[in-house]
DRENPA-3360 file (N, C-alpha, C; in nm, 2 decimals, always signed):
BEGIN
1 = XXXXXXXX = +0.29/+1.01/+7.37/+0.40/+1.08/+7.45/+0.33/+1.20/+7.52 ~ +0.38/+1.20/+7.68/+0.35/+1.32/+7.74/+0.48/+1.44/+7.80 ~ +0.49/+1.54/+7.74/+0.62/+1.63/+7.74/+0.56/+1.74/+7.88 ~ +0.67/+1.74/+7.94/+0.65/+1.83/+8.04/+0.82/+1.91/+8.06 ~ +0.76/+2.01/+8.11/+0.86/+2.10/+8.17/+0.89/+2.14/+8.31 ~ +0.99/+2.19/+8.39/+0.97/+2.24/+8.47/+0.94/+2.41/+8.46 ~ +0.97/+2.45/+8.54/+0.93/+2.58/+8.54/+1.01/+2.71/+8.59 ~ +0.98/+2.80/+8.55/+1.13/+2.89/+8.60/+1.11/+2.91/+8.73;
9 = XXXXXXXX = +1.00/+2.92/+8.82/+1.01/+2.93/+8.95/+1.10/+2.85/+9.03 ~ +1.12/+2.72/+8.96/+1.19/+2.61/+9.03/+1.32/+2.58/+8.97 ~ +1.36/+2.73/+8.89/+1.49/+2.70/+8.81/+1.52/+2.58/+8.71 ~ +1.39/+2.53/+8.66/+1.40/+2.45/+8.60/+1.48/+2.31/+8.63 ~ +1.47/+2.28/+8.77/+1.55/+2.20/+8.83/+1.53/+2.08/+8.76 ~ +1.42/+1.97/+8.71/+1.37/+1.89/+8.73/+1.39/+1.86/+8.54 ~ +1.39/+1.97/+8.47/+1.43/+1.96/+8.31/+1.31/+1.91/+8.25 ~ +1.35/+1.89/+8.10/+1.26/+1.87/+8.01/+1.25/+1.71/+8.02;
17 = XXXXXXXX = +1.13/+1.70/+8.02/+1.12/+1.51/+8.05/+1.00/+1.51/+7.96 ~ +0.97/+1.34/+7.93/+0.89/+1.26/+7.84/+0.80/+1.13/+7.94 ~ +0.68/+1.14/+7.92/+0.65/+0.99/+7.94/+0.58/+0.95/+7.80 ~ +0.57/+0.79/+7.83/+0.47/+0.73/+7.75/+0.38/+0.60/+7.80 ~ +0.29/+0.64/+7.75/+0.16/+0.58/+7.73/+0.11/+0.50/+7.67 ~ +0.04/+0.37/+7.69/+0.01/+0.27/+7.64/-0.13/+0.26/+7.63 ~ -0.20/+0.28/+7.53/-0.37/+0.26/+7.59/-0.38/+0.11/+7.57 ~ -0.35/+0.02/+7.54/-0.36/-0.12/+7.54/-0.38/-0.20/+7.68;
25 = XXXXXXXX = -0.26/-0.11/+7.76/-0.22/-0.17/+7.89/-0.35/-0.16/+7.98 ~ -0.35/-0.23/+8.11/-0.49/-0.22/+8.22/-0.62/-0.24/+8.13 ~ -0.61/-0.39/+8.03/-0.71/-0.39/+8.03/-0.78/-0.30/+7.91 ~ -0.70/-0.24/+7.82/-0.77/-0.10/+7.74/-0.80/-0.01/+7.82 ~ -0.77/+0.01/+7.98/-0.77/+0.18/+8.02/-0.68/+0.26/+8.02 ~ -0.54/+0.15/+7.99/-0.41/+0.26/+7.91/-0.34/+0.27/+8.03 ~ -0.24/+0.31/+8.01/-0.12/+0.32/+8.16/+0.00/+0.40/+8.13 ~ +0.07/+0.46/+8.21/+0.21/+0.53/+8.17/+0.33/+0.40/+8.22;
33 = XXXXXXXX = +0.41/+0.37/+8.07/+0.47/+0.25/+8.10/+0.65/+0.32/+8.13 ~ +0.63/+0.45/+8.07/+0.77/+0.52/+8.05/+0.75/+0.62/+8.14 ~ +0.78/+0.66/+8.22/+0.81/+0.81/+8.31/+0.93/+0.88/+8.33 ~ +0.93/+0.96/+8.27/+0.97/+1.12/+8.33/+1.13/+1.07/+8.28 ~ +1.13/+1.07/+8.17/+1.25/+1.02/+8.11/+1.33/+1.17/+8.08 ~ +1.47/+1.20/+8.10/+1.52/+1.37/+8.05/+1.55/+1.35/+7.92 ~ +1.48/+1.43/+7.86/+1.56/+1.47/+7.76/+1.64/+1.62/+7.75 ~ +1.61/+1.72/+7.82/+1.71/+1.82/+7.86/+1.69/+1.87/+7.94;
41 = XXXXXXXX = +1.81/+1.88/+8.01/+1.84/+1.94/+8.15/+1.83/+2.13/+8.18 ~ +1.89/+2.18/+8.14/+1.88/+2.33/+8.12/+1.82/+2.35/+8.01 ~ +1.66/+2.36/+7.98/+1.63/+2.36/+7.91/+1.51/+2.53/+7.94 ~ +1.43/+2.55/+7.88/+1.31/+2.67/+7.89/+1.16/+2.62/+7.86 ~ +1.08/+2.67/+7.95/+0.91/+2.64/+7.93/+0.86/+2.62/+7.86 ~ +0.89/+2.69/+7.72/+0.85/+2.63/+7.61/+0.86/+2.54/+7.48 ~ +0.75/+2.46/+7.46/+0.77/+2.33/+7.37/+0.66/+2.38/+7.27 ~ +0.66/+2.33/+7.16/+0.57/+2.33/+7.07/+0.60/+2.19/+6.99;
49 = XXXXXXXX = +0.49/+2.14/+6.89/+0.50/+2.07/+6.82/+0.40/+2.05/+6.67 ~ +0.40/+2.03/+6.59/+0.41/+2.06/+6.41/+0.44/+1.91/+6.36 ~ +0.31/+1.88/+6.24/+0.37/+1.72/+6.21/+0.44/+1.74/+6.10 ~ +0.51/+1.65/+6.08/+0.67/+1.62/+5.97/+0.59/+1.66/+5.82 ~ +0.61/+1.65/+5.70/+0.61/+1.69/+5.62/+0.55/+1.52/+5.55 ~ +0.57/+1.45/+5.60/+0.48/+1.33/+5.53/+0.38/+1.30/+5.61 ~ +0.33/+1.39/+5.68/+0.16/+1.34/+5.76/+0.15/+1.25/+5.87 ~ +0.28/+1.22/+5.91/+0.27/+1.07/+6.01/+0.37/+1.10/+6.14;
57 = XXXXXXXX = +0.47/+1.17/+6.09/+0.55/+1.20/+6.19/+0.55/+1.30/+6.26 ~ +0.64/+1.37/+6.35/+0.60/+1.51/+6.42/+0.75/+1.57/+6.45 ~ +0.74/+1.70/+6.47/+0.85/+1.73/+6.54/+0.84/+1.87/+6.63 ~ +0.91/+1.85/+6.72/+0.87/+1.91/+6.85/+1.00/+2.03/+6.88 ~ +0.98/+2.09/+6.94/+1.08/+2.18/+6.92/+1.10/+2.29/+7.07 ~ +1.21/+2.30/+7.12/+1.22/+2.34/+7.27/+1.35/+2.42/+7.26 ~ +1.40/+2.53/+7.33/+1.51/+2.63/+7.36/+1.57/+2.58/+7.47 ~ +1.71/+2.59/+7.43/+1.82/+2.54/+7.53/+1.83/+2.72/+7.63;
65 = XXXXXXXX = +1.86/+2.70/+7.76/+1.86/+2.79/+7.87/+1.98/+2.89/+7.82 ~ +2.00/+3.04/+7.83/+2.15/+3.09/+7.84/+2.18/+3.07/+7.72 ~ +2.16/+3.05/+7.62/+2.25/+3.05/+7.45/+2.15/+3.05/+7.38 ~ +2.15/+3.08/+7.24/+2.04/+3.09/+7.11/+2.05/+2.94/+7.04 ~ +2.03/+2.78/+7.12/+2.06/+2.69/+7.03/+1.85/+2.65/+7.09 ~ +1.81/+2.61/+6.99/+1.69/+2.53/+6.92/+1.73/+2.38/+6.98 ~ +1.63/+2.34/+7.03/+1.61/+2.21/+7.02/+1.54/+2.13/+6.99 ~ +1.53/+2.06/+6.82/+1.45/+2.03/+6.73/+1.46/+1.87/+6.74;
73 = XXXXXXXX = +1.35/+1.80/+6.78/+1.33/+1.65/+6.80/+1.26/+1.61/+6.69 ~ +1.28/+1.50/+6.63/+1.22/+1.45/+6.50/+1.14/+1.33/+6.59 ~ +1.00/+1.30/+6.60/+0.92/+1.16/+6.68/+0.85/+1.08/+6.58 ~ +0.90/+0.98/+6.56/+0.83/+0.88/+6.52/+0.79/+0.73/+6.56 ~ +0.79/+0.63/+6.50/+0.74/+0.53/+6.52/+0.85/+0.42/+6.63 ~ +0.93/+0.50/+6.60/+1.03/+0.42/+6.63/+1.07/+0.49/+6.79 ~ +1.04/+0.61/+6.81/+1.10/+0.71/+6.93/+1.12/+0.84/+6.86 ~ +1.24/+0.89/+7.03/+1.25/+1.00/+6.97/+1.40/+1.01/+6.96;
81 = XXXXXXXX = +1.43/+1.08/+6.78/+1.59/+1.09/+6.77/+1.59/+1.16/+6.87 ~ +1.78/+1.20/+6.88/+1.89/+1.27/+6.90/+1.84/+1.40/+6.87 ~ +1.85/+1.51/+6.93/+1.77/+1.64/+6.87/+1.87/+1.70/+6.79 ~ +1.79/+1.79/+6.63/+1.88/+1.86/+6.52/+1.93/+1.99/+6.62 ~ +2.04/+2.05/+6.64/+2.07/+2.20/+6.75/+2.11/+2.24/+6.61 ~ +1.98/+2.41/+6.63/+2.00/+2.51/+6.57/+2.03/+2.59/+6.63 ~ +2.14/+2.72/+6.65/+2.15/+2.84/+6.69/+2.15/+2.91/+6.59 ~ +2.05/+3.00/+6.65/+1.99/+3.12/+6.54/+1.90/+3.23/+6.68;
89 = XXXXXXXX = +1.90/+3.33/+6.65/+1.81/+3.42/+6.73/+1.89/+3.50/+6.83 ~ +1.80/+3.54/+6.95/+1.89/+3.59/+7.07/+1.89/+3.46/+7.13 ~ +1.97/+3.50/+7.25/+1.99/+3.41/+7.39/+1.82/+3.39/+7.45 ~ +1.80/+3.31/+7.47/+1.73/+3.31/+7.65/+1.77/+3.30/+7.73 ~ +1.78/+3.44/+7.81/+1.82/+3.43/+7.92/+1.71/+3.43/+8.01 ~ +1.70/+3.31/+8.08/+1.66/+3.31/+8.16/+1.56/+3.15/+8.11 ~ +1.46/+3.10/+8.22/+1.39/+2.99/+8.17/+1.23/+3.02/+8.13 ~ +1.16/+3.14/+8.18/+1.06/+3.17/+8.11/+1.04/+3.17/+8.00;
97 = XXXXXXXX = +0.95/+3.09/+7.88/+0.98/+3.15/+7.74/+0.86/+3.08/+7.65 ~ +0.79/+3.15/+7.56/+0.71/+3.07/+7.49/+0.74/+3.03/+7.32 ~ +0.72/+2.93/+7.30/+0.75/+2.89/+7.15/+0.63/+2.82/+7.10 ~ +0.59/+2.90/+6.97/+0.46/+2.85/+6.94/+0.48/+2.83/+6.75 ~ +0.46/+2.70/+6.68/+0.43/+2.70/+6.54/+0.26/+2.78/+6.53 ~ +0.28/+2.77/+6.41/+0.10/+2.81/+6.33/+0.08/+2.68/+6.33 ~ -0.11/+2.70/+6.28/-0.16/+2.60/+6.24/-0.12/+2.49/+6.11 ~ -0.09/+2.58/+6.01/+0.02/+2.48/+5.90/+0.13/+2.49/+5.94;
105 = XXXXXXXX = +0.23/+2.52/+6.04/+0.33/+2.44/+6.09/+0.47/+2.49/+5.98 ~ +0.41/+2.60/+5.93/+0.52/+2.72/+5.84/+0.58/+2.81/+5.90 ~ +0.50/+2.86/+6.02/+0.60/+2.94/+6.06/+0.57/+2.95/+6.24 ~ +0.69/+2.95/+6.27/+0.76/+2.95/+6.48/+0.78/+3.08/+6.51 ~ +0.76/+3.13/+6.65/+0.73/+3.24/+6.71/+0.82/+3.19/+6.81 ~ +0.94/+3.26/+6.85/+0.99/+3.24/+7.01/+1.05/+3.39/+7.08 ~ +0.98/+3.36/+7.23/+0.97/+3.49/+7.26/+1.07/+3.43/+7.40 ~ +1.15/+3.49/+7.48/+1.21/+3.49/+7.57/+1.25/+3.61/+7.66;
113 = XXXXXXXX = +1.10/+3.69/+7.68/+1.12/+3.78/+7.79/+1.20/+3.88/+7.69 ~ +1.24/+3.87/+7.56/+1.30/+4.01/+7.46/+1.25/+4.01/+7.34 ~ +1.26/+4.11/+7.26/+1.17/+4.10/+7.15/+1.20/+3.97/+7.14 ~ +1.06/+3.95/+7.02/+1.01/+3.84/+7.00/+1.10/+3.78/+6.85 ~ +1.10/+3.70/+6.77/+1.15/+3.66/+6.68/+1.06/+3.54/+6.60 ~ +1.03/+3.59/+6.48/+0.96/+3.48/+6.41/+1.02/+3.45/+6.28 ~ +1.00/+3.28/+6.29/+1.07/+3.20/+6.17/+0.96/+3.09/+6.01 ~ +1.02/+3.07/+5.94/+0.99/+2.99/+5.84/+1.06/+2.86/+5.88;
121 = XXXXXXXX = +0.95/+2.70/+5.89/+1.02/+2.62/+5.90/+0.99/+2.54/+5.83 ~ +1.11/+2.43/+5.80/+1.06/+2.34/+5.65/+1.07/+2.23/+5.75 ~ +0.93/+2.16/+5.74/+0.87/+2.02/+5.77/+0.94/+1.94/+5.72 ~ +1.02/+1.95/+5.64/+1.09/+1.81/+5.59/+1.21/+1.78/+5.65 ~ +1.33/+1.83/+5.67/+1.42/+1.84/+5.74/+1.48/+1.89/+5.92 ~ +1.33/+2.01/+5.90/+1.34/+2.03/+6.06/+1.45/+2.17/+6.07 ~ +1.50/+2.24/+5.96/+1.53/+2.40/+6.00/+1.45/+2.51/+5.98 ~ +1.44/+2.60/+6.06/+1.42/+2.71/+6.10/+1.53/+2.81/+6.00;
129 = XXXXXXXX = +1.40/+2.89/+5.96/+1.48/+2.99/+5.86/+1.39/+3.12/+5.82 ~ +1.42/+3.24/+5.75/+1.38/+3.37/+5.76/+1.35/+3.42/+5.86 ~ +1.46/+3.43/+5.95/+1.37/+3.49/+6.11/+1.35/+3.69/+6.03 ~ +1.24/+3.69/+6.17/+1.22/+3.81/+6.13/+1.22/+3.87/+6.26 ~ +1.29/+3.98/+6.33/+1.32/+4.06/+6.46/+1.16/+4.12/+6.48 ~ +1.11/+4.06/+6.58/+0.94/+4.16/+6.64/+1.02/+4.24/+6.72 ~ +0.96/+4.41/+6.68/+1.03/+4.51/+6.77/+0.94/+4.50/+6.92 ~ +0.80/+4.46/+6.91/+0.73/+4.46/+7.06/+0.75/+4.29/+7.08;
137 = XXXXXXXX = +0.67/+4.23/+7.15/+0.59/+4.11/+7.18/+0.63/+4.07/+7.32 ~ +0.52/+4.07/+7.36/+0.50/+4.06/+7.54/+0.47/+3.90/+7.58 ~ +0.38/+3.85/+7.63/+0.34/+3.68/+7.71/+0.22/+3.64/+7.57 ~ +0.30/+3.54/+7.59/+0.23/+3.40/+7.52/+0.14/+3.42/+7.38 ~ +0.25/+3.44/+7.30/+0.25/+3.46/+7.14/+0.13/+3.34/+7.11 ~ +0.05/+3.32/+7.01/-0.07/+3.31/+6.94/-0.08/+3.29/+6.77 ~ -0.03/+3.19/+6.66/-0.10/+3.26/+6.58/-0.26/+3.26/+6.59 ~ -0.33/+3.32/+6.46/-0.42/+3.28/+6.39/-0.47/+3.17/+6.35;
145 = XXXXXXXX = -0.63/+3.13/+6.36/-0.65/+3.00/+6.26/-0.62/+3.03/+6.14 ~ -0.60/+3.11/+6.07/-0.57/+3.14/+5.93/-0.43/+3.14/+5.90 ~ -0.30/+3.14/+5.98/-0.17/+3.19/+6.01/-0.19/+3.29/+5.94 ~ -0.25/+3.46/+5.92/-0.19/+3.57/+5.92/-0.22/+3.64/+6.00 ~ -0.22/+3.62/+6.13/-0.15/+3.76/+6.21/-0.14/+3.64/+6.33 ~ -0.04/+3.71/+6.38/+0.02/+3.70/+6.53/-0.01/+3.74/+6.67 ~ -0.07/+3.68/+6.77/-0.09/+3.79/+6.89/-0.05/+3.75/+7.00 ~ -0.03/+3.88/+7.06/-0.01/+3.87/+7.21/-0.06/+3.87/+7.30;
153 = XXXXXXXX = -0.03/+3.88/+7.46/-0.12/+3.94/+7.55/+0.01/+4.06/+7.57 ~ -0.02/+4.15/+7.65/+0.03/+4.28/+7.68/+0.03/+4.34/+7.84 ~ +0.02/+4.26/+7.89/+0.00/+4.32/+8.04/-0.16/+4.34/+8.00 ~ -0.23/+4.34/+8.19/-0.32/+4.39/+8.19/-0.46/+4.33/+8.06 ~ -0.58/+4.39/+8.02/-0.64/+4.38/+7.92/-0.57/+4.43/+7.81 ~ -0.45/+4.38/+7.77/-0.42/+4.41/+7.65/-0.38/+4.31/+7.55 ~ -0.43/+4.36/+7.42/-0.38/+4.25/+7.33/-0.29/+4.33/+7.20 ~ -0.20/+4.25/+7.14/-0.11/+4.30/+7.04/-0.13/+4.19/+6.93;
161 = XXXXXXXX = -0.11/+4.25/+6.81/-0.09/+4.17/+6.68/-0.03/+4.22/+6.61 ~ +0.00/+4.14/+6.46/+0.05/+4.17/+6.36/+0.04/+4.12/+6.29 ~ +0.05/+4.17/+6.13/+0.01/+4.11/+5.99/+0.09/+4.03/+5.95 ~ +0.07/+3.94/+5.90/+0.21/+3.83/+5.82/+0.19/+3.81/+5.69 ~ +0.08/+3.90/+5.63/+0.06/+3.84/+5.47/+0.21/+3.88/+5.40 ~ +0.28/+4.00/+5.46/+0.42/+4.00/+5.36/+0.53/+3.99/+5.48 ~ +0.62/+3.86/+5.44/+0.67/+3.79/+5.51/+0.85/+3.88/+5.50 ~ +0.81/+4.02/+5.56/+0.99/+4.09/+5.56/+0.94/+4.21/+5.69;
169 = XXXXXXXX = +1.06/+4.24/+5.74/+1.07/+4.32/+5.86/+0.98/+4.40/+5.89 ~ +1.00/+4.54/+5.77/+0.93/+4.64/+5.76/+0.79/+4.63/+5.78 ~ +0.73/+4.57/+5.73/+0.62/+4.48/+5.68/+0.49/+4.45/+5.78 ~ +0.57/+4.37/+5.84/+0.54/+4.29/+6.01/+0.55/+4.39/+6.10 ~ +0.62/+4.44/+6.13/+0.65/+4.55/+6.25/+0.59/+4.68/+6.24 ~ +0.55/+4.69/+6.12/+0.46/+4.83/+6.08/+0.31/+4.79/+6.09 ~ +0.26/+4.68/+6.06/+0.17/+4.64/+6.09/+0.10/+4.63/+6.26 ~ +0.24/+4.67/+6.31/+0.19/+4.61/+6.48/+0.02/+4.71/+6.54;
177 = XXXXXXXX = -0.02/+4.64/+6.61/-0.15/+4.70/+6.65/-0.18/+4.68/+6.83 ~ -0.23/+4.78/+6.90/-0.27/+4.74/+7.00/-0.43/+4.73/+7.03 ~ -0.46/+4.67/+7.06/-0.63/+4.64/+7.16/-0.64/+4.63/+7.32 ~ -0.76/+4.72/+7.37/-0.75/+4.73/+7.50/-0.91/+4.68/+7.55 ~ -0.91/+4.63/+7.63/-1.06/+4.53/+7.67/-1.08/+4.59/+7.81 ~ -1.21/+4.60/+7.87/-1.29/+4.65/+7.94/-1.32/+4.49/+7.99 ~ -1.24/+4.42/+8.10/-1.33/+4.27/+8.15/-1.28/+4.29/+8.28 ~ -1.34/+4.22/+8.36/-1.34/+4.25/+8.52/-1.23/+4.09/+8.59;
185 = XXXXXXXX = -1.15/+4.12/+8.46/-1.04/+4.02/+8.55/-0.86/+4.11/+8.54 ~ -0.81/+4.04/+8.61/-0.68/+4.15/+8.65/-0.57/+4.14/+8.54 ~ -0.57/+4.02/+8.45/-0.49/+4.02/+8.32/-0.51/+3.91/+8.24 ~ -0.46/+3.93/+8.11/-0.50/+3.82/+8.04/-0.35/+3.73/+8.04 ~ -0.39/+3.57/+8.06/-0.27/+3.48/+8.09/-0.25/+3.46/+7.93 ~ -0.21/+3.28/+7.91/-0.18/+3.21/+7.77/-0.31/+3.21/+7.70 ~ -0.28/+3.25/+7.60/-0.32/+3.26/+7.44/-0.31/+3.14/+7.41 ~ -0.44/+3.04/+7.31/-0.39/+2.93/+7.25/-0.55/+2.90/+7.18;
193 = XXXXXXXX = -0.50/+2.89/+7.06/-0.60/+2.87/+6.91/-0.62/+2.69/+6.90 ~ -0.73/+2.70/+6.97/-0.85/+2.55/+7.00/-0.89/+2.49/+6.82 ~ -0.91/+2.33/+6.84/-0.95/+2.27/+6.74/-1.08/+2.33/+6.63 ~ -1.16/+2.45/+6.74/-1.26/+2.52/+6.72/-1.25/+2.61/+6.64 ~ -1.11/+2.65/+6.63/-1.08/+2.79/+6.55/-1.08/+2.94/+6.62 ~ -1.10/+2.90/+6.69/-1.14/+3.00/+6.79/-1.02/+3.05/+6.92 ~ -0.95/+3.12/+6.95/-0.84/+3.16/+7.06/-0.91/+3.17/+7.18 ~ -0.87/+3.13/+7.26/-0.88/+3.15/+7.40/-0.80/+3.20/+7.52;
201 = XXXXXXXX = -0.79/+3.25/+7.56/-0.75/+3.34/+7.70/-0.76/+3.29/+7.83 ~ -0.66/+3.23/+7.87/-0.67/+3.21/+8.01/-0.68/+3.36/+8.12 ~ -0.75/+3.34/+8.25/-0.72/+3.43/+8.34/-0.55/+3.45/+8.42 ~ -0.52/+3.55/+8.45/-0.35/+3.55/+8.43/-0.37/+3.47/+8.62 ~ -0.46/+3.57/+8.70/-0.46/+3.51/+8.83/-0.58/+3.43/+8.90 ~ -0.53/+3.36/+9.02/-0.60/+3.22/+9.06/-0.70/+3.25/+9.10 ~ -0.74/+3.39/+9.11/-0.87/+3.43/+9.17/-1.02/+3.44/+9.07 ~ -1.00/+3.41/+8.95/-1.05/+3.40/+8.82/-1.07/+3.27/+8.77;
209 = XXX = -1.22/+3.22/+8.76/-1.16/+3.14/+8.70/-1.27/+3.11/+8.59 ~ -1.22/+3.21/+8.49/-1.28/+3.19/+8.36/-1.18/+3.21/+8.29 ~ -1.23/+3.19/+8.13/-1.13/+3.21/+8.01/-1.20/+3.35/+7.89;
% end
């Protein structure tokens, strides 16, 4: 399966769509036999995805536009269900938005342009639960390869974090920290923790092109 989005620049005109892919087809050089199928129309930029709770399956997870409902897709062998709708959190207003699980797939981060909000999710059923209110959190939330701590970018060379080893408000939000970097590029873009273990940093503008 390949998930794509549109984007807020374009109002999200074009929605949340799916293709699929066959590597069998052409021979064994593989082909897209499914394109650009909707699965939701007002939907926001960000998707994440976390495998099921028996090791084989996955579930994918996306924010409806303008209201606090979750869009939780269960994929397996068969396709993809009917999505579970959770409403929990604030609104997103608006279509910019990033939503990221950890590496064990326990706990979701979704940020929509206002504080941030992080959850406990159970792999077996697919809900989202113990949110916790982030009083900061700026572009393109991050966990850890270890899942305890959380980061951001912050405008500019900035980076933000926070502790998760005790999993309650106080806790987390007192922990928050800022870091400021000395690099000769004009911001740091998306945050995203490689097979390597390792995070990486996109350049925020086109005139850069390192990580």
């Amino acid at each position: 399966y390949i998930f794509t989005t549109d984007c807020a620049e374009n109002s999200f005109a074009d929605g949340f769509r799916y293709s699929v892919v066959n590597l069998n087809l052409d021979s064994g050089k593989g082909d897209v036999y499914i394109k650009n199928q909707l699965l939701l129309q007002n939907g926001t930029e960000g998707i994440t995805v976390t495998k099921h709770a028996n090791g084989v399956d996955f579930w994918l997870v996306t924010h409806e536009e303008g209201n606090n409902n979750y869009f939780i897709y269960l994929i397996t062998s068969l396709g993809i269900a009917s999505p579970l709708i959770q409403p929990i959190g604030p609104n997103a207003l608006g279509y910019l938005s990033y939503v990221r699980f950890s590496g064990d797939g326990y706990s979701m981060v979704g940020s929509f342009a206002l504080p941030a909000n992080l959850f406990h999710f159970d792999n077996t059923n697919g809900q989202l639960f113990d949110m916790v209110n982030l009083q900061v959190l700026c572009d393109s939330p991050e966990f850890s390869p270890d899942n305890s701590k959380l980061y951001s970018n912050c405008g500019g060379n900035q980076l933000l974090v926070y502790c998760l080893d005790s999993w309650d408000s106080v806790s987390i939000n007192s922990s928050y920290l800022e870091y400021f970097f000395n690099l000769d590029n004009d911001a740091f873009g998306v945050l995203k923790c490689a097979p390597d273990g390792k995070i990486y940093i996109a350049a925020l503008w086109g005139s850069y092109d390192s990580i």
